[in-house]
Each structure stands twice: as C-alpha cells, then as structure tokens.
C-alpha positions as CSV (number, residue, x, y, z in Angstrom):
1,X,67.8,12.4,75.1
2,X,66.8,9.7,72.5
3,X,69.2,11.1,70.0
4,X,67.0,11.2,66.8
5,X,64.1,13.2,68.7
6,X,67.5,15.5,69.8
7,X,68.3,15.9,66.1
8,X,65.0,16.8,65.1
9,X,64.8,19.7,68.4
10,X,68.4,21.1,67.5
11,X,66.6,21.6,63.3
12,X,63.7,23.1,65.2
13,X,66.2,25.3,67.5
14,X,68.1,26.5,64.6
15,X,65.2,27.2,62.3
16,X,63.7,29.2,65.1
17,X,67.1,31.6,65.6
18,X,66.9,32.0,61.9
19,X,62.9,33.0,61.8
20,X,62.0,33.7,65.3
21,X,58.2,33.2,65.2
22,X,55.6,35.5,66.8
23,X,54.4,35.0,70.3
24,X,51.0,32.8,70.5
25,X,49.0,35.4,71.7
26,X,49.5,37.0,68.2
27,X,49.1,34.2,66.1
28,X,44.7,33.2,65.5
29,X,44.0,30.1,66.9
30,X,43.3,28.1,64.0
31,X,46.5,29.1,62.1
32,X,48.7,27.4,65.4
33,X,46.2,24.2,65.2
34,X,46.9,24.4,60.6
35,X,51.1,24.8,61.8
36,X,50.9,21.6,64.7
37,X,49.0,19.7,61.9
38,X,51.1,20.0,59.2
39,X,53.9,19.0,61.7
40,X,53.0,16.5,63.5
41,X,51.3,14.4,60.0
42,X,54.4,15.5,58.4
43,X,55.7,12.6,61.3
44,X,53.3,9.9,60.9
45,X,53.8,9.2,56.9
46,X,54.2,5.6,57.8
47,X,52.0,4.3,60.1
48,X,50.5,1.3,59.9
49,X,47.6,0.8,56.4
50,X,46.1,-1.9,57.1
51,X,43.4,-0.6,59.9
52,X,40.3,0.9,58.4
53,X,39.6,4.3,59.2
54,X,36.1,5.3,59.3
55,X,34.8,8.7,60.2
56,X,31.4,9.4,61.8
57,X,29.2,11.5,64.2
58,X,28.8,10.3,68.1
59,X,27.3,12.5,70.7
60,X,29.3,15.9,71.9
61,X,27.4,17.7,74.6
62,X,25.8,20.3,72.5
63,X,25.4,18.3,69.8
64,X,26.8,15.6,66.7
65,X,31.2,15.9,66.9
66,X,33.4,14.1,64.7
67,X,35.0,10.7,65.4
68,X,37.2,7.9,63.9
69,X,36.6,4.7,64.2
70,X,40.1,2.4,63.9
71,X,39.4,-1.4,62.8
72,X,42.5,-3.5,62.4
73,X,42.6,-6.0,59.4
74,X,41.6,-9.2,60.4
75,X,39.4,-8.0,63.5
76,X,36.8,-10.1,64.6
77,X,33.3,-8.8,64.2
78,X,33.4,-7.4,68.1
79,X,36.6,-6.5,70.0
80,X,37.7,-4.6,73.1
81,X,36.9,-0.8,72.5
82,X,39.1,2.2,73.5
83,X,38.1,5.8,73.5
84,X,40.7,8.1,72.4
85,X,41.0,11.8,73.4
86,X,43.9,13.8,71.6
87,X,46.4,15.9,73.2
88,X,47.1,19.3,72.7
89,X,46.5,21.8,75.5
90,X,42.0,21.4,75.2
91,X,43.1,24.1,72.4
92,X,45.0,22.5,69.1
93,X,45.3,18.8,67.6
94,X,42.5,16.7,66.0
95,X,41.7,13.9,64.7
96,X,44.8,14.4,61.9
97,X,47.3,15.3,64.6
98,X,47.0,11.9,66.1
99,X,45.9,9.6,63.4
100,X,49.0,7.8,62.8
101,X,48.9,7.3,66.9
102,X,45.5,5.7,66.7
103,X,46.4,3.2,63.6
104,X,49.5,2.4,65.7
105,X,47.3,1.4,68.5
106,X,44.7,-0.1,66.5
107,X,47.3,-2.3,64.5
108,X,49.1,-3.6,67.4
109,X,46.6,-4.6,69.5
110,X,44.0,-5.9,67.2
111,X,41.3,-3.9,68.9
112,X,39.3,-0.4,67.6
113,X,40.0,2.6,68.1
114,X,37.5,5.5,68.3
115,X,39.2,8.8,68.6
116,X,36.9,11.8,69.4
117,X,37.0,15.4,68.2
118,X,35.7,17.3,70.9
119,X,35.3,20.7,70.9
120,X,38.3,22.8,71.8
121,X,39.5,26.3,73.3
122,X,39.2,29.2,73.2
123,X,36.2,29.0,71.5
124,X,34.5,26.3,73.4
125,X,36.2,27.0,76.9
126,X,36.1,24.7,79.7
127,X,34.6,22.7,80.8
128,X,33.3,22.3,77.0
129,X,36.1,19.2,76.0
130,X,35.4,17.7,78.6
131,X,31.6,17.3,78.4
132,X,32.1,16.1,75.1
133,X,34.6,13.5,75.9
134,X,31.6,12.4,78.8
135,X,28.9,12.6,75.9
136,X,31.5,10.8,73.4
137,X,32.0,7.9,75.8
138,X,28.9,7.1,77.5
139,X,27.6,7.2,73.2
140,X,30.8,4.5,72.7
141,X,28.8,2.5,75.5
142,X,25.2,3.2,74.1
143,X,26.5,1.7,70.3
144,X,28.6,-1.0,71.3
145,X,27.0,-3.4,69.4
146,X,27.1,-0.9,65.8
147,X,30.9,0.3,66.0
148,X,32.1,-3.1,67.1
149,X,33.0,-2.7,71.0
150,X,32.5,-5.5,73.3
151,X,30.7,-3.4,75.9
152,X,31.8,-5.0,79.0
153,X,35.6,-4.1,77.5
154,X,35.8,-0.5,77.1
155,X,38.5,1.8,77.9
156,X,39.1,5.1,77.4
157,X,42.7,6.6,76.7
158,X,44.3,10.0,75.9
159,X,47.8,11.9,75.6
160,X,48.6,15.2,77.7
161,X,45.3,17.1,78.3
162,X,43.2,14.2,76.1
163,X,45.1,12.0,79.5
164,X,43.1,14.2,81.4
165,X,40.1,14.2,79.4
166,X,39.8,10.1,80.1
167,X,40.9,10.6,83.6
168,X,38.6,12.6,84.1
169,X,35.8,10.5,82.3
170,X,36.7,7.8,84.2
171,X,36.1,9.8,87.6
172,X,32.6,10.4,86.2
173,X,31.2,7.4,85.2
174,X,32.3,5.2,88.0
175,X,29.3,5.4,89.7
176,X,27.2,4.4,86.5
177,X,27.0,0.7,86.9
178,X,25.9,0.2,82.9
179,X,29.0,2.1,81.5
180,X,32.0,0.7,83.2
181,X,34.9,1.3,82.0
182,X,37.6,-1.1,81.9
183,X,41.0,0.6,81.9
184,X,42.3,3.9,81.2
185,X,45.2,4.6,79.4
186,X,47.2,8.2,80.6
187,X,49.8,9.2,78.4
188,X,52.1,12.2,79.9
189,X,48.7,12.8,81.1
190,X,48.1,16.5,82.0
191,X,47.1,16.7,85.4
192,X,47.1,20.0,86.4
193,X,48.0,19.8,89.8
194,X,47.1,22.2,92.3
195,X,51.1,23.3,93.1
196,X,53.2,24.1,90.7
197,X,55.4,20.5,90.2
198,X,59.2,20.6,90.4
199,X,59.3,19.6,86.8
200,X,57.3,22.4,85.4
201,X,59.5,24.9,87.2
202,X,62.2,23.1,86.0
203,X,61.5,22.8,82.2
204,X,60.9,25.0,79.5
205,X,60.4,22.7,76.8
206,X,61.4,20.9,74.8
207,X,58.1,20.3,72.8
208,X,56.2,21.7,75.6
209,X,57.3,25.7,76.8
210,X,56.6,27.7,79.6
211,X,54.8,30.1,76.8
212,X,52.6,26.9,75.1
213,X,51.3,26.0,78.9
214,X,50.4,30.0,79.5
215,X,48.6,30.2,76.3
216,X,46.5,26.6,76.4
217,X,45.9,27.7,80.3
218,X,44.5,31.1,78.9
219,X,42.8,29.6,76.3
220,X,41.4,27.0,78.3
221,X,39.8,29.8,81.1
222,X,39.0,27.4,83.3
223,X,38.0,30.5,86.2
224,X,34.1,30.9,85.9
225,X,34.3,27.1,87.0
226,X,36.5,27.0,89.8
227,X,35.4,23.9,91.5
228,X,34.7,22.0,88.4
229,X,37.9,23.1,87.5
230,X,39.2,21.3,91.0
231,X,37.9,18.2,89.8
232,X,39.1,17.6,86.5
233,X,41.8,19.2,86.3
234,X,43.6,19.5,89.6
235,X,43.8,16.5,93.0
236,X,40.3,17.7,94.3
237,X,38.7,14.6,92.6
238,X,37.6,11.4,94.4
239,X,39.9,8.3,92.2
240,X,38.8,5.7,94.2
241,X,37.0,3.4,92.4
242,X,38.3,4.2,88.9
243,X,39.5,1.8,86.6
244,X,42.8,0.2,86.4
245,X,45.5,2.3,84.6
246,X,48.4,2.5,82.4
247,X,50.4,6.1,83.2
248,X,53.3,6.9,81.1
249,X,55.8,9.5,81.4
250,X,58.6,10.8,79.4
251,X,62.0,12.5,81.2
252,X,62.0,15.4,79.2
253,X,58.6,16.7,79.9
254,X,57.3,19.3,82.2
255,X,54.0,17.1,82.8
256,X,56.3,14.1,84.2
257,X,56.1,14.7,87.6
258,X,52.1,15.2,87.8
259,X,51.6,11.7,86.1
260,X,54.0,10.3,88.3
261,X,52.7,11.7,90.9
262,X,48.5,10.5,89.8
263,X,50.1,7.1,89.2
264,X,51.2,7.0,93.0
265,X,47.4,8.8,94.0
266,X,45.7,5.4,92.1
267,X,47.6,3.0,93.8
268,X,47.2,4.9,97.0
269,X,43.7,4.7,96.7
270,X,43.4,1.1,95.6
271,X,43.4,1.6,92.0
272,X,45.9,-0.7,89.9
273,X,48.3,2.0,88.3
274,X,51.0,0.5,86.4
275,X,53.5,3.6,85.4
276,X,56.0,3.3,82.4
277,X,59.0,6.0,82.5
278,X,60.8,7.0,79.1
279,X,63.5,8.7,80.6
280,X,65.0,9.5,77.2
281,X,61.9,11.0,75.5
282,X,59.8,14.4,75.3
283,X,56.4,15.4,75.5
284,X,54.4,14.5,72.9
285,X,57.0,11.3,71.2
286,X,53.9,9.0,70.5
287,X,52.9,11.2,67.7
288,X,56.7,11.6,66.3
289,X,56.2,7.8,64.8
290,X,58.9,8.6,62.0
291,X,61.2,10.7,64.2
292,X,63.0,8.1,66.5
293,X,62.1,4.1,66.6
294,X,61.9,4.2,70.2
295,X,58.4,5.8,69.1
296,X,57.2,2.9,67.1
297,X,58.4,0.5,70.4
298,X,56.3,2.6,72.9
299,X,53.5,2.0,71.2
300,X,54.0,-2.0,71.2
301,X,54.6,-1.1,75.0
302,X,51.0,0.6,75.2
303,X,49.3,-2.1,72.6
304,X,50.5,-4.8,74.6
305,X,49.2,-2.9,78.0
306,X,46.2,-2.4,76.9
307,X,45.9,-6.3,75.8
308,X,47.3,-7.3,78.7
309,X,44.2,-5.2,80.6
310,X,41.7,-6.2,78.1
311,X,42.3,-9.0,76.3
C-alpha cells in the first residue's frame, strides 16, 4: 500500500481502538455526511486556486438541485464539458466532499467542470440520484452555450456510486441522437454486480467496510424497483453503444473487481474501455489530494485521459 495513504489508515485504526464509534445504523444520516465532510476537505486544503468556482441551479428530477461549475484560468470562452457525479454510497458526500477533486480536474485539463448535487438516500431512495444525474445532464446539454460546454464534447464522469451514476447516464441517453455524450469517466465505479465479486468477499475496508456497503445498500432500498434496479446498478443493462471510457481501479478496494470486470463488458461489446489499475491505492484516494502525492499524479493520469478523449 502507497505508504502515506497506510500512515494515514494506521492514525485512523488507532484512533478508532481508542474511541470505538457507534454503528451507522445509530448515527442520523446527516451527522455521517457533516463527519465525511469535515474529513475528506480537511484533505483537499491545497488544491489547485486558480479555477473559478461557480455555484448554480440545473435541473434535478423533481425540481432546481445544486451544481458547480469549474472554469480553469485562462479557459477559452467554450471548452469540452464533463458532468461530475460524487461518490459516496447515493447516501453521503456533496459538492464539498469532492471539490478539491473537481479543481484538480478542471486545472489540469483546461476544461469545466460541472459537479451535480443530486439528491441522496435515505431520504430520496432510489432511483431518486439517479434521475437527477439524467435531469442534471441532458440540462448540461440544453445550456451548453450559457455554462461554457462545447456541446458536441460532453462527458459525464463520477467516483464509486457517482461512477455508476454516469454509467448509468450514459446507458440512457445513447439512444438520444441530440445529447451524445462523448466519454465517460468511471472511477472505482460502483457497479453493483449481480454476484457477489471475489474482491468484496475478500475486503473489509480499508476506506470502504463491509458495514459502510450494508448501510449505503439499506439506505439506498433499491427493492420496490427491482428491474430498474437491474439496470443501473447491476449487468442487466444493454452497454453497447455507450461512449468510450476511462475505468480506474485501485488494489485495495472491494469495488476493484466489478470495474474491472465493466471495463472487460465495454470492450466486449465494442465500446473503447481503457482501464487504469492503482494497485497501491484505496477506495476513495482521488479525494485524499494532500494525503499521498500519488493522488495529485492520478489525477494528471485522468486530466490527461480525458484530453486525450476530448481534446
């Protein structure tokens, strides 16, 4: 393991043994979303400054949600676009959790940003994210031209399940021949496969527990909708036809297996999947900027990716 991430896990580890916290279920929602806030900012003190951030309304499925628009310094007055979905189990993390991410990506590529706050769990269950991440995108496509996206360059991205929120965006709007998307970037994408993967039974952290999966699946209650469910979260879903991809992976993640594995399911069906493996990191590393510099080169990897599709 990349061995600043490892000291930051074994301070986590011992702080835990000293103050062993209260399971999930006992904790209310919003106070786990306030801790993973705190955290994961506390991580991102220097990300890049010079990429304007600009919050605003776009379209959720049952009305306005918040957004972010990223514009590097220097951009020209229209760029490539990507849509950004955060990670965190459809249930924590917001636009703050992931803001340093987003300048990162912003900064190194020269293009904008728009990161979405959709609705989350369990108080907007599935499929209510990702509705909102539909809505979100097809309004990115509707007001190109006022936030700065090249229209015919638009890509949608996302870490853990916001990776399956533009996966599964991508599925949905590849029969809509005005709002084609361009590329989707999966980062330790949540799939949600329909068998358990060796790597979930295998790992129990670190980062992402046995217990945190239980609680975002319970949270998430994804059972009133079981074949929707099929479709965006589990290998029911058609991919053929989807965009080109970027799937990353880290080696010390339970999800590694299932974006692997969706990587291979592209390609198989004709879709350009280009996978990057980070055998040394954890789930979650791209919002850990300050923890470990292999962070900060990761997200040159995914800049340069993403210019590389777009560009």
């Amino acid at each position: 393991m990349d061995p600043h991430i490892r000291a930051m896990i074994d301070a986590q580890t011992a702080l835990a043994a000293s103050q062993p916290p209260p399971p999930l279920d006992a904790i209310a929602p919003e106070m786990i979303r306030a801790g993973y806030r705190m955290q994961r900012q506390a991580q991102n003190l220097n990300a890049p400054k010079d990429v304007e951030a600009r919050d605003l309304k776009v379209d959720g499925a049952a009305g306005p949600i918040g957004a972010r628009l990223y514009t590097p310094a220097g951009a020209p007055a229209t760029t490539p676009g990507l849509v950004y979905f955060h990670g965190g189990g459809f249930a924590i993390g917001d636009l703050e959790t992931h803001d340093g991410h987003c300048r990162r990506l912003a900064a190194y590529s020269g293009f904008r940003v728009l990161a979405v706050d959709y609705r989350l769990a369990p108080e907007h269950p599935f499929p209510a994210g990702h509705d909102d991440a539909l809505a979100a995108t097809r309004w990115a496509f509707d007001h190109a031209a006022e936030i700065g996206f090249d229209p015919a360059r638009i890509a949608v991205g996302g870490c853990s399940a916001g990776g399956n929120l533009a996966a599964s965006v991508s599925i949905d709007l590849k029969a809509e021949p005005t709002r084609r998307i361009a590329w989707q970037m999966l980062l330790y994408p949540g799939i949600w496969p329909d068998e358990e993967t060796a790597s979930r039974k295998r790992l129990d952290g670190p980062i992402l527990t046995k217990a945190a999966i239980a609680w975002f699946d319970k949270c998430l209650a994804v059972g009133s909708h079981p074949q929707k469910a099929r479709a965006a979260l589990g290998s029911a879903a058609d991919v053929s036809g989807t965009p080109p991809a970027l799937v990353v992976t880290a080696g010390y993640d339970p999800l590694q297996d299932e974006g692997r594995d969706y990587a291979a399911r592209l390609n198989a069906a004709g879709v350009k999947a280009q996978h990057l493996h980070y055998p040394d990191l954890v789930h979650d590393f791209y919002i850990m900027g300050d923890v470990s510099p292999a962070v900060d080169a990761a997200a040159h990897e995914a800049a340069e990716a993403m210019k590389a599709a777009l560009g």
